[in-house]
VOTIKOL-536785 format. One record per residue (C-alpha): residue number from 1; x, y, z. Coordinates in nm, 3 decimals. Each point is the difference from the previous one (the first is absolute). Layout:
N
{k: NUM; u: X; v: Y; w: Z}
...
//
This chain:
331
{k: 1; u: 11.042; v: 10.950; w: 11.711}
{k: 2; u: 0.102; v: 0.370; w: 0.003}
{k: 3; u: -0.162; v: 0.227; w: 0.212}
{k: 4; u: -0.327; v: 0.208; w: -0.094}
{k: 5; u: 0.027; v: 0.182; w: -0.323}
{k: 6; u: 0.096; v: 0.384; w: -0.008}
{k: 7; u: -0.142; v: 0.185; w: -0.243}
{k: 8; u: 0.065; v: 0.405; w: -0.090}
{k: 9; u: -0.378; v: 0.035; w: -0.088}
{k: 10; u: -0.134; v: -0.201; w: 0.339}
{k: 11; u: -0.068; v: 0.223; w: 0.263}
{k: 12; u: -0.115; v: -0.271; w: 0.277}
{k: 13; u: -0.199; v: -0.310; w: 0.010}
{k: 14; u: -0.336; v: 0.194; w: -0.071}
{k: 15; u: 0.174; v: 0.190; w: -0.311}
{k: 16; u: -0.265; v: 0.046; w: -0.288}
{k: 17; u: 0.170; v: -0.095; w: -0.352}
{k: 18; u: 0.039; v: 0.306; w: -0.270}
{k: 19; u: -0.194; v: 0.269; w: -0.001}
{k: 20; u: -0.391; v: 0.034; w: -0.101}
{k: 21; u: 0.014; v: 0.037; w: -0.399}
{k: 22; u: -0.185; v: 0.352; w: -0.126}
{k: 23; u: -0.378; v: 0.022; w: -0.080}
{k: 24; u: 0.133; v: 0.034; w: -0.379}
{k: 25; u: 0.281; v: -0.286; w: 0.064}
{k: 26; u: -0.273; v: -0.245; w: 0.098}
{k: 27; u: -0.206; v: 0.097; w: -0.293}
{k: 28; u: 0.290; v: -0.151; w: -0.204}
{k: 29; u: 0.014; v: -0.326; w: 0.122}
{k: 30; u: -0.148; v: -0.291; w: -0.176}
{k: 31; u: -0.254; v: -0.212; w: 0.068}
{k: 32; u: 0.089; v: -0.289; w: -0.147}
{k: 33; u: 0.350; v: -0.111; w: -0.035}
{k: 34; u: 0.160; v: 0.138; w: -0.301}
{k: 35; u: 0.145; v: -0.350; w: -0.087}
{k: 36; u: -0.391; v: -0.150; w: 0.034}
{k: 37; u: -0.058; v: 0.251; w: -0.261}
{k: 38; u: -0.023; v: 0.129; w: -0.367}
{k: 39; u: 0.193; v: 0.265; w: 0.076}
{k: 40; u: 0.320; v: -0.198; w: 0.096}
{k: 41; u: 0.154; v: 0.117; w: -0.298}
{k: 42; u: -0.061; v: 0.346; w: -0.044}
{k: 43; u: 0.089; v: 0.028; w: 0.405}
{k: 44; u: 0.338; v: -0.181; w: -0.089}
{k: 45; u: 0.071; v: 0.266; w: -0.284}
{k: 46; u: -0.092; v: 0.271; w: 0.157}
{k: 47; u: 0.238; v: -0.119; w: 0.349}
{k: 48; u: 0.316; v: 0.023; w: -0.182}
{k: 49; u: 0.010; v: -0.405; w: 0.179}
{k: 50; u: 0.380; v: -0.188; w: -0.129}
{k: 51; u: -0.061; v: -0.283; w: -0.227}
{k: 52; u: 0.035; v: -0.233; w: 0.313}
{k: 53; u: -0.245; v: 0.150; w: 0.201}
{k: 54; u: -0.255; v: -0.027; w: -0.319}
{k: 55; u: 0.057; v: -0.348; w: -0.035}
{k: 56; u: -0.068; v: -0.107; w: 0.386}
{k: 57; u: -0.336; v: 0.204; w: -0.083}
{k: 58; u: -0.115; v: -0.140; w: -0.301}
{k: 59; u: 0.109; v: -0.351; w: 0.171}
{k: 60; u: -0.225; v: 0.100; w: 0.282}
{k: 61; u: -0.299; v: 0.087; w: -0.214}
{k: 62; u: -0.003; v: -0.283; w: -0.178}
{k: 63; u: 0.115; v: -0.314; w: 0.267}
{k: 64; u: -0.124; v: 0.177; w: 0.288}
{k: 65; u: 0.413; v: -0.106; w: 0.136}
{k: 66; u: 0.289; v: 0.208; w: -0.138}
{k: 67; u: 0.406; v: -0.055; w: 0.087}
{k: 68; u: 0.203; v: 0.216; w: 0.142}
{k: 69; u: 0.393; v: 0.005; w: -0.011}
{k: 70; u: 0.070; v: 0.164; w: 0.308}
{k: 71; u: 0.384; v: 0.014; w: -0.081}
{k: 72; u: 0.320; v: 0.005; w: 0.200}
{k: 73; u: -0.141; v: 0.215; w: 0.298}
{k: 74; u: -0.276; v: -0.240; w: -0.017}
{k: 75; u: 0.204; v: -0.298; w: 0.016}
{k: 76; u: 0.271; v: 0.160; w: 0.272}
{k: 77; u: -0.369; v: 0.017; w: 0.225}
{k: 78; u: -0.103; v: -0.333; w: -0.061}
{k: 79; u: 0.248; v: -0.167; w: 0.086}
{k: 80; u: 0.008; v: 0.198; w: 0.348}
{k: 81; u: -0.370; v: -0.053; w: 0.043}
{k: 82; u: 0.052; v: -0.405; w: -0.058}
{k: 83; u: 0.305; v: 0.066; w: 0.281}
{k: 84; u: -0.166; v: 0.186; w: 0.245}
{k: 85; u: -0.334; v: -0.165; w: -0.002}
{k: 86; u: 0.178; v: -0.374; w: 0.007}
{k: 87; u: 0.050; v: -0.041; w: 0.364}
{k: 88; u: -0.409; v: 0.000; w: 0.081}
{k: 89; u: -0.034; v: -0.259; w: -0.271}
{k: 90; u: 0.222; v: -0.260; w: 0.201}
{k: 91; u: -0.247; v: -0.048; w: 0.184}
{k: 92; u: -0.194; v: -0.267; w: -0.246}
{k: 93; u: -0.401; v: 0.119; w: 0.128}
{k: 94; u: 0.043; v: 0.338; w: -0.098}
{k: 95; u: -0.170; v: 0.053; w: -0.383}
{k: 96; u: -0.013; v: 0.385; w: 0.029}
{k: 97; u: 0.109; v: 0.259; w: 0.124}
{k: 98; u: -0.233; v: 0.332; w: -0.077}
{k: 99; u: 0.107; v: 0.345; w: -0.001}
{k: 100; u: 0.414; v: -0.036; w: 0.116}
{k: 101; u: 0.026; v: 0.301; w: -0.187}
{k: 102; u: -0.085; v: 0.166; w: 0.377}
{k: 103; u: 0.317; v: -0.093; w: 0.128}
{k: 104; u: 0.187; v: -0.043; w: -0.333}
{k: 105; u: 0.146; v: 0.297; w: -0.163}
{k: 106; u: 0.110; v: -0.270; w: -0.295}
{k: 107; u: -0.320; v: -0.121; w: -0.031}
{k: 108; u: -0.138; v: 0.349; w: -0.022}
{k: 109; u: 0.263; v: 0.114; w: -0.268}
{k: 110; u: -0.077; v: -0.310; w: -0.234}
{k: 111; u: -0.405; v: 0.040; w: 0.054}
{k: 112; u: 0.011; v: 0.339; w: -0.120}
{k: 113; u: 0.240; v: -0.029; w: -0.255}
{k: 114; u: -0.065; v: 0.308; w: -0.268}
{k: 115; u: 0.085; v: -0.239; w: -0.285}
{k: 116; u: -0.362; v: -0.177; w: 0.143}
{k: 117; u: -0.187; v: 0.329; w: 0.137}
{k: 118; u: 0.089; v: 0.193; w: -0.295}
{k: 119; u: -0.164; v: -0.269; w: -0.257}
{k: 120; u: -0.267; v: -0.029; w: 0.179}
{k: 121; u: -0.102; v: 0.300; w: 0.062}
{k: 122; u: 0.041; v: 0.066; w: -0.380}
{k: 123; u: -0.207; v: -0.292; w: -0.078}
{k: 124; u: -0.259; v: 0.094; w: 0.246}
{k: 125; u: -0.021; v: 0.384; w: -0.070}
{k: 126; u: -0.023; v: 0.030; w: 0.396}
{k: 127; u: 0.291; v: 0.033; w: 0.244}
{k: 128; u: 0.090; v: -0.402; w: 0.143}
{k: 129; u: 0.091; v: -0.051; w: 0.379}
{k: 130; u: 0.100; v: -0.278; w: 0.143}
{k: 131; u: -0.218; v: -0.118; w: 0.314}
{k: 132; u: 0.106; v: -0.352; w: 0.049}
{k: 133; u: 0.275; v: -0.276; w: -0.023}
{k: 134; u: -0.028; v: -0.350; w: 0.026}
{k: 135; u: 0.353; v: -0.214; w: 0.018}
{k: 136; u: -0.005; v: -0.346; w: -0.081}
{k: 137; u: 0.277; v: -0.361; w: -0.005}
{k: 138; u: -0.243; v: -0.217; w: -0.176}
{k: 139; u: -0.266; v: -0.050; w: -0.215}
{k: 140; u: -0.364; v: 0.078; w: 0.084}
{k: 141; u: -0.166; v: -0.240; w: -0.206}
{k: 142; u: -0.317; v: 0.242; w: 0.053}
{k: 143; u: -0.341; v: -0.001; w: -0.223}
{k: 144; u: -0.031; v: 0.190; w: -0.247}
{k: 145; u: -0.122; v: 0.379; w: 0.097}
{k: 146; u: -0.022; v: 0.340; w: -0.095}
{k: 147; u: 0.174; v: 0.287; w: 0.208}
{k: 148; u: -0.363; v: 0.168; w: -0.086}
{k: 149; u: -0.157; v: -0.218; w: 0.306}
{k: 150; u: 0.242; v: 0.103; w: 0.240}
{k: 151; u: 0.111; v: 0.370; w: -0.062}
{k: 152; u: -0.211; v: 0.217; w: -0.227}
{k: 153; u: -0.097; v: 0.346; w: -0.023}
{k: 154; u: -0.272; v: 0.260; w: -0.138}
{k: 155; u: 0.068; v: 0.122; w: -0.267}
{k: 156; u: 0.059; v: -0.375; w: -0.117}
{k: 157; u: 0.329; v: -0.194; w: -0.053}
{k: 158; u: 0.214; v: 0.214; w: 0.146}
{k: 159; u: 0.211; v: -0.271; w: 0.156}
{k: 160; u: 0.357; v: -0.175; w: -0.157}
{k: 161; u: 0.174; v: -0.318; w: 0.119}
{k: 162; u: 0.387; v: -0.006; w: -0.053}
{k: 163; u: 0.168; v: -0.304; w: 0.122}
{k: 164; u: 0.383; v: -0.010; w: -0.006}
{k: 165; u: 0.212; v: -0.281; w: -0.058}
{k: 166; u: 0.290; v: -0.006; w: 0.290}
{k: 167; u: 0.138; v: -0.355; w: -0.183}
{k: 168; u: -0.026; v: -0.150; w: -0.367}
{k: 169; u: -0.304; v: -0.153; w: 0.010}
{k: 170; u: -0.044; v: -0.379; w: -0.074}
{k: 171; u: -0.267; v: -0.156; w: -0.194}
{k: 172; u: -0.054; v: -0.277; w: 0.269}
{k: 173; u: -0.003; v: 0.229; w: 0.318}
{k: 174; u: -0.393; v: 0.078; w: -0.044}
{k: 175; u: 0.035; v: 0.380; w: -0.226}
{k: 176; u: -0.274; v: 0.255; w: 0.002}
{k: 177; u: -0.251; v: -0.144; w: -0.281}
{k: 178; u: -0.235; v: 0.276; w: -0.116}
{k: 179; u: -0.260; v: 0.032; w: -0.248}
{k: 180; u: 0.090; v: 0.162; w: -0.279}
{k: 181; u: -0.317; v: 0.272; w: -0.139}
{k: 182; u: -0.182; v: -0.060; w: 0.309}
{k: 183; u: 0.029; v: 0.414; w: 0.127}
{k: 184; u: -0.272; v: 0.045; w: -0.264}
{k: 185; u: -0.260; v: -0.257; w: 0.164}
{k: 186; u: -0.247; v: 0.200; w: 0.190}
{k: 187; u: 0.116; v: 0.026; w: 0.347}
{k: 188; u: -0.169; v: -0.258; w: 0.259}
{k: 189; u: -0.115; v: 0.126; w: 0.275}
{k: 190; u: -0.139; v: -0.208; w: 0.325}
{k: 191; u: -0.346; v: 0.022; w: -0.143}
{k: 192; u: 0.114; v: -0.081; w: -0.319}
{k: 193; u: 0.129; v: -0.296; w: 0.128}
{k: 194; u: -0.333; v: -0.129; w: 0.160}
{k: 195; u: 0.023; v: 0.126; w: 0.382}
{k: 196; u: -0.332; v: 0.185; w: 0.110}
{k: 197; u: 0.123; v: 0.177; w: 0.297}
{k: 198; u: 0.088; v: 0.378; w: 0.054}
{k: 199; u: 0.293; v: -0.132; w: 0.220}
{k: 200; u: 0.200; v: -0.242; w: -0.164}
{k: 201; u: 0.281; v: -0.206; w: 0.192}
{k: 202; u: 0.298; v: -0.175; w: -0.075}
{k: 203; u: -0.224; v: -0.316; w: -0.007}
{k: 204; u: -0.214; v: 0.134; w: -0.277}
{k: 205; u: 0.301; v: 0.054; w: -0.222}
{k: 206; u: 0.178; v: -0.393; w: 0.036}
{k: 207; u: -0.367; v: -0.093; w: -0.019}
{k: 208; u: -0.138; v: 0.226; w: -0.315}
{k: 209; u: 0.234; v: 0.177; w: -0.154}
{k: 210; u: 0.262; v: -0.247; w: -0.138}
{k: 211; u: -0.205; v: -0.244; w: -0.176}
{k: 212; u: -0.163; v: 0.329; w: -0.154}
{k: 213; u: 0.319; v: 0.146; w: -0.113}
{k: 214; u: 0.081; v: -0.316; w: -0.168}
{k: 215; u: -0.332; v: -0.038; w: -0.161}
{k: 216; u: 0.057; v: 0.347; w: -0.149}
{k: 217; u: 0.345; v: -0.078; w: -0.144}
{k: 218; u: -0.137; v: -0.328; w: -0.126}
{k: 219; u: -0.303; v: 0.179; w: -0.143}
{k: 220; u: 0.200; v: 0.263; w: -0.135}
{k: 221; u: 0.247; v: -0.252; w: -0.209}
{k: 222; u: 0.337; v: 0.079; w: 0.169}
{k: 223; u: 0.292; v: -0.204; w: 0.066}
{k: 224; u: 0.286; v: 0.054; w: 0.252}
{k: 225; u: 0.346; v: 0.053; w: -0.022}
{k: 226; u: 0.241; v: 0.027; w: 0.259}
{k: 227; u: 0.343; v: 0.230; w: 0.015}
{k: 228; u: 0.365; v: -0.086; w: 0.089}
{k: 229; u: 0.158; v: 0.334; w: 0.028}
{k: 230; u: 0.387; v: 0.072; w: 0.072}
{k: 231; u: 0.154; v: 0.134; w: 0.354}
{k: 232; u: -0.076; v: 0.368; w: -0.035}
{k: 233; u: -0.318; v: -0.025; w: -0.247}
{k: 234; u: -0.319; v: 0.172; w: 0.175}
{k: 235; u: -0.294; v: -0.154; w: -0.157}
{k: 236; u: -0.337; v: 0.201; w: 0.006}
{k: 237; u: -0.370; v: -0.059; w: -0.042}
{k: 238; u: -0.331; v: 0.182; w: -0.015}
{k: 239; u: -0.223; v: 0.042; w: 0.291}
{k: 240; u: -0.223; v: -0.254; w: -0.166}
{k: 241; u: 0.232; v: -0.245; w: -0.179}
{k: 242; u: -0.053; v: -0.349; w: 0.119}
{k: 243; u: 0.289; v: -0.158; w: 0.168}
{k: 244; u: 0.154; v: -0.239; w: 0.272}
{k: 245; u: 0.238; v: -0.270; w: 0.070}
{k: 246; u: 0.115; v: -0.298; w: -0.206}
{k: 247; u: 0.044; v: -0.344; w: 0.175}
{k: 248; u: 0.363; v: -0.059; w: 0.140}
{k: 249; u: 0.143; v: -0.329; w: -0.231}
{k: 250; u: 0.340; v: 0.073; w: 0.225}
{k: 251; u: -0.079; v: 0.024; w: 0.396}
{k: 252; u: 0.393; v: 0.103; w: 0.010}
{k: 253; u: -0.068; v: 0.265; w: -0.217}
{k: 254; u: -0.045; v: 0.383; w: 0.116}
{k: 255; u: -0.165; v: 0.303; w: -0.135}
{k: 256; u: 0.122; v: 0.280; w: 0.191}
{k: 257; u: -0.187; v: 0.317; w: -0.162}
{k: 258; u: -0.120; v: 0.345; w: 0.161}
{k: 259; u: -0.387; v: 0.075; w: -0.090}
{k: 260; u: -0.067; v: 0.393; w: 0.034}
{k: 261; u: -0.370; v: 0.098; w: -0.056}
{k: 262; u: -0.044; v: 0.352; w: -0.131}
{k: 263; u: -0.289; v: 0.238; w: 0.050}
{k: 264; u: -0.014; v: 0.312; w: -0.201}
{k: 265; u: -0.121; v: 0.394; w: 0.106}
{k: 266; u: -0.306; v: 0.134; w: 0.068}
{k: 267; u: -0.238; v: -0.282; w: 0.024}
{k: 268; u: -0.197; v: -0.199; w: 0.281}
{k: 269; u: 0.158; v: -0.288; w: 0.093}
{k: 270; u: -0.198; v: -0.288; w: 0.090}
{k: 271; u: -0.018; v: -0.414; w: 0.088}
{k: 272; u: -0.242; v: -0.171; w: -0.231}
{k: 273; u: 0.041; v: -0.297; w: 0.155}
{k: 274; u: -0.168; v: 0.121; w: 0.358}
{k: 275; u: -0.239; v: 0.312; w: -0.241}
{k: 276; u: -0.332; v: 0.017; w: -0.172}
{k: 277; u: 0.069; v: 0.155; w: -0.288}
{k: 278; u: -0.326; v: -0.040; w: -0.162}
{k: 279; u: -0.185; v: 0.154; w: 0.332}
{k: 280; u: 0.245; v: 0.255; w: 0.032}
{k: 281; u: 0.192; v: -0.139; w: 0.312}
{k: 282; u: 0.312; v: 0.031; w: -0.045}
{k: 283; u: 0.316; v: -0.099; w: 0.265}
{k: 284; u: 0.207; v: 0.311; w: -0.056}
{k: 285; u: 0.408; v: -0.025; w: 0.046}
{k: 286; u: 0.226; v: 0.240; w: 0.123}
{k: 287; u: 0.334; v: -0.106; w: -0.206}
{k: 288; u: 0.315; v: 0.036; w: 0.179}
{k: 289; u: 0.270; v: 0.154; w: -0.286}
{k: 290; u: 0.330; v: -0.188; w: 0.004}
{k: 291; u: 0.191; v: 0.275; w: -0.131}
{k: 292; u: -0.144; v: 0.251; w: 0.278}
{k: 293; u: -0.058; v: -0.180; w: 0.301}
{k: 294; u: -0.312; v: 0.197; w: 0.010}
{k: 295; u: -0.362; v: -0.079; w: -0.079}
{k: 296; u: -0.218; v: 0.069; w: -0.359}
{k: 297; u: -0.289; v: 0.126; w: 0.073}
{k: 298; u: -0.290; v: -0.151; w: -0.185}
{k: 299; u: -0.163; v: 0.258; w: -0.248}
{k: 300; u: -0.325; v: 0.025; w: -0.186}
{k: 301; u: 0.108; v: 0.304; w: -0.177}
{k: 302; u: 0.051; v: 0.320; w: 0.135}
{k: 303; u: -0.152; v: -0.160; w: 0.298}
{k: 304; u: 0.152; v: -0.238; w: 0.278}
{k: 305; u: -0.156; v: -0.308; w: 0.066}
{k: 306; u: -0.018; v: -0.142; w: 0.352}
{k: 307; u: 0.193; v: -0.383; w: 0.064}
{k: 308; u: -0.205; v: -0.207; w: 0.203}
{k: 309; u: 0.121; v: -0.022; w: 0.375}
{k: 310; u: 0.188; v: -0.246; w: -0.003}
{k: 311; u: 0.171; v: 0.045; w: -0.308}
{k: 312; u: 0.126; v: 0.330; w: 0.223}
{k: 313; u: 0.058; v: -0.177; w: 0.298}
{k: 314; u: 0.197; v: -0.266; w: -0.210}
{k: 315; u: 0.196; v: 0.252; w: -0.132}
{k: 316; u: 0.089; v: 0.163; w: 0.259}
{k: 317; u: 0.112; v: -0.321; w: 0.176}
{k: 318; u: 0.216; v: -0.071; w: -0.319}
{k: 319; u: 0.171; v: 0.357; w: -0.005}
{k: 320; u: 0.052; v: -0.008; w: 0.359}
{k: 321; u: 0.156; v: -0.338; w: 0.090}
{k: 322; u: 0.137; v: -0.045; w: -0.345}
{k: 323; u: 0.007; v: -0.366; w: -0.005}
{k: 324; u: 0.046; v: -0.221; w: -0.297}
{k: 325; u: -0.289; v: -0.309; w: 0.012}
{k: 326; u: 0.163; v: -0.352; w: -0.044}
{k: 327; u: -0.219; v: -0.262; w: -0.122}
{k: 328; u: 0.052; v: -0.362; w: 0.162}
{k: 329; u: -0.126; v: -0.354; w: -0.160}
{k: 330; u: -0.282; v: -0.152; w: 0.242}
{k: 331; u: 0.185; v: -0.330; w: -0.043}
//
């Protein structure tokens, strides 16, 4: 891979990203997302949005996963992701590799691509950032899950999935299945899903909160659907849209894709996974932003909220060494 990202707005590796938005700024920013909203309309006359960028919303709104044509730039920086990122792929163990984009300018460029930022943000009525990248060969044949359990924030749903396809996408190398409707199911959180403890673990969720999430689909009606997008198609979903990994038919077949999860300004940033929502505990974030290098501080309006520990130290660790995580098979 390249070496570390430079970036005209990152001042060091303990940079904070953009500047504190005014008292009357934050006053303006919405609570809900304006695509979870009635007012998705009026905010798309009123923004002056191209007919493209009104269709991915509505798409949004209603699917809870839109499309996005990222075009020839987009294409140009797939194809050098898919390049670059190959040789740690030879080795046939690795499954992921999280967060390259620290010593990948390419993977930086294509994970904050404006023709993704600047939909989202539209979409969401809130400034996007980027604060993580997954890179993947193959097919994750995961459960089905919401983003929601993972990354979430306060004010709610402030959270956006975009996977990008580095290859044409074949039906039988196990595509991303989602649910399609399911952003507008309540959002389940570890109590929801049956586990009585103000401290949740990893455990809890494998144990408790998959068989609930199905349940709730099931419950709910809903049937899934999977997605074959086209080299240089960025897919995205809502922070509570149901969605995971078909089955691989082909074992010979790849998937090579680059997943960016977005956070958006001004919010606290939590993990609902390890929080307590319902008693009020909840294990805040602090977001790295891909397009800084710096940090997001977590906000509850005007005022800045305080990570827990080691959420800082973690950070700091990740800004300092700059190290990409790869992800072996135990086999």
């Amino acid at each position: 891979m390249t070496t570390a990202l430079a970036s005209a707005e990152t001042t060091g590796p303990f940079a904070f990203s953009g500047e504190r938005p005014s008292a009357r700024a934050e006053r303006r920013l919405p609570e809900q997302p304006w695509f979870e909203t009635p007012e998705l309309e009026r905010r798309l006359r009123d923004s002056g949005a191209d007919d493209a960028t009104r269709a991915f919303a509505r798409e949004l709104a209603e699917n809870g996963l839109a499309r996005i044509d990222l075009g020839d730039e987009g294409r140009a920086l797939c194809e050098a992701v898919r390049t670059e990122v190959e040789p740690v792929f030879e080795d046939p163990q690795v499954q992921r590799v999280q967060d390259a984009w620290l010593r990948s300018e390419t993977v930086r460029r294509l994970a904050t691509l404006p023709a993704i930022v600047e939909r989202l943000s539209l979409a969401y009525g809130r400034r996007a950032f980027p604060f993580q990248t997954l890179n993947f060969k193959r097919g994750t044949q995961q459960d089905l899950h919401s983003d929601a359990m993972h990354f979430h924030t306060d004010p709610p749903l402030f959270m956006a999935g975009v996977w990008i396809a580095l290859e044409d996408i074949r039906p039988d190398s196990g595509p991303l299945t989602y649910v399609p409707g399911s952003h507008r199911l309540p959002v389940l959180t570890m109590r929801g899903a049956g586990v009585d403890s103000a401290h949740p673990t990893r455990d809890d969720y494998n144990r408790a909160y998959t068989p609930a999430l199905k349940a709730q689909i099931e419950a709910a009606g809903l049937k899934p659907a999977e997605v074959t997008p086209k080299a240089g198609e960025a897919v995205v979903w809502a922070a509570n849209l149901a969605h995971g990994g078909a089955p691989i038919a082909n074992p010979d077949a790849t998937r090579r894709s680059l997943v960016v999860h977005f956070y958006f300004e001004g919010c606290v940033y939590y993990t609902p996974m390890y929080s307590d929502v319902e008693g009020g505990r909840l294990a805040v974030r602090l977001p790295a932003n891909v397009a800084t290098g710096g940090w997001v501080w977590p906000r509850r309006g005007a005022r800045p909220a305080a990570p827990e520990f080691t959420a800082f130290l973690g950070a700091c660790r990740k800004l300092l060494l700059r190290q990409p995580i790869v992800t072996r098979s135990q086999a």
